[in-house]
C-alpha positions in Angstrom: 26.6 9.5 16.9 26.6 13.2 17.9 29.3 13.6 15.5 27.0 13.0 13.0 24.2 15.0 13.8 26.7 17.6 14.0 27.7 17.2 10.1 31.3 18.0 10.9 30.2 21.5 12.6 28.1 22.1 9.3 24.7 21.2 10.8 22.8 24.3 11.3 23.5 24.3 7.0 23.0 20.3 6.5 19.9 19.6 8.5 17.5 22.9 7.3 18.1 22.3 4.0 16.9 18.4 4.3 13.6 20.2 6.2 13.3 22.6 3.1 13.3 19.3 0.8 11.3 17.8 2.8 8.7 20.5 2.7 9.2 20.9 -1.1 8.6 17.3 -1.5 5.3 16.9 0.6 3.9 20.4 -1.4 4.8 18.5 -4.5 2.9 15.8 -3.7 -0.2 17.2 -1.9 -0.3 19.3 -5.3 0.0 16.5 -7.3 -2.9 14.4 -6.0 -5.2 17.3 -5.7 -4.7 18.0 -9.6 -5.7 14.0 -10.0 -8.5 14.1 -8.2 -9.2 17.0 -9.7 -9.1 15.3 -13.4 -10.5 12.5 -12.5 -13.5 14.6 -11.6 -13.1 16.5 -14.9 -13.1 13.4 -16.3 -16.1 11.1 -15.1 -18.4 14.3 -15.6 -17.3 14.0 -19.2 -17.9 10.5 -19.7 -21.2 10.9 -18.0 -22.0 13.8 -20.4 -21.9 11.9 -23.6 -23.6 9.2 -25.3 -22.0 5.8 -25.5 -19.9 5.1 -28.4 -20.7 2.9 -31.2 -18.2 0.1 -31.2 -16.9 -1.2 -34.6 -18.3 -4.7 -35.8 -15.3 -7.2 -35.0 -17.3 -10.2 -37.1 -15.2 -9.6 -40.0 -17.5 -7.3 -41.7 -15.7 -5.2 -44.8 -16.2 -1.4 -45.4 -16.3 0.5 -48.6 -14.0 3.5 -48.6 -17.8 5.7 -47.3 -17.7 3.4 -44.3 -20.5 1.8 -45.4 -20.7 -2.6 -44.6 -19.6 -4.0 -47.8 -22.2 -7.4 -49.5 -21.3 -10.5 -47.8 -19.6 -12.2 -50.6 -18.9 -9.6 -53.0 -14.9 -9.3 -53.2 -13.9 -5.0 -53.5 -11.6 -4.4 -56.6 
């Protein structure tokens, strides 16, 4: 086992470079989930800003090309 940890007389090279990762991938990922929280912030202020959208009529309901409900009955052409 000590031969491992020693890295074949290579571990004061092997084992501060896997720290460095390390470190690199904890900043990454601290960084990462402060920017979502972040835009997730950003983004229920937005959708708190605005009105509600209209939603389109899923009955079946035809519009002309002005977006304007065509007759029921009349056929366009």
């Amino acid at each position: 086992m000590a031969e491992f940890f020693a890295m074949g007389g290579y571990a004061a090279y092997v084992w501060p470079s896997y720290a460095v990762a390390a470190v690199v991938l904890v900043g990454l990922l601290v960084a990462t989930l402060k920017a979502l929280r972040a835009n997730e912030a950003t983004l229920k202020a937005l959708e708190g800003s605005r009105a509600p959208r209209r939603r389109n009529r899923r009955d079946g309901a035809r519009r002309d090309a002005a977006g304007h409900e065509a007759a029921a009955g009349v056929s366009e052409g």
